[in-house]
N, C-alpha and C positions, 0 to 999 in steps of 0.2 A: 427487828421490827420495832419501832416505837411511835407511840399514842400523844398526843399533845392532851393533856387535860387542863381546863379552867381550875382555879379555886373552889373546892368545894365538890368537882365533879369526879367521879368514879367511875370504875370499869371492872369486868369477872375476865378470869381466864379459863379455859376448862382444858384441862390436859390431862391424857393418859398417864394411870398413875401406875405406869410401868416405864412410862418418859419421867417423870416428875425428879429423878435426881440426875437428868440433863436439862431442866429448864430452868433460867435464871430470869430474874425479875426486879426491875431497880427501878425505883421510886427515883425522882430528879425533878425540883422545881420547875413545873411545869407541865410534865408529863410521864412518862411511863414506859420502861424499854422489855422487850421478853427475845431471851434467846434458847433455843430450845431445838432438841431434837424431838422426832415423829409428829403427830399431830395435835394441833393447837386450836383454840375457836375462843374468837376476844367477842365478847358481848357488852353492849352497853347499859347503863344502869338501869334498864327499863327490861333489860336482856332480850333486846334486838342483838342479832347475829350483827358483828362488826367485820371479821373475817374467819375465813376456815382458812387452815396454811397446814400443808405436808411439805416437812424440813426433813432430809434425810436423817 
């Protein structure tokens, strides 16, 4: 999954931290990739729900 962000703009990720040493997160000019197993929920900086995702 990944996020396009502007300059300046940020994002949360919330992840079970029983997943947390299968999720990967990489920062990339521009924007922002998460690869992850179990359940995932991207928030944006105001922390509106962005998506919920169940990945095996």
């Amino acid at each position: 999954m990944a996020y396009p962000l502007e300059p300046g703009e940020f994002m949360y990720v919330r992840v079970d931290p029983a997943q947390l040493a299968e999720t990967q997160i990489e920062y990339w000019d521009g924007g922002v990739s998460l690869w992850f197993s179990g359940h995932v929920t991207t928030l944006d900086k105001d922390g509106k729900v962005l998506d919920e995702i169940w990945n095996g």
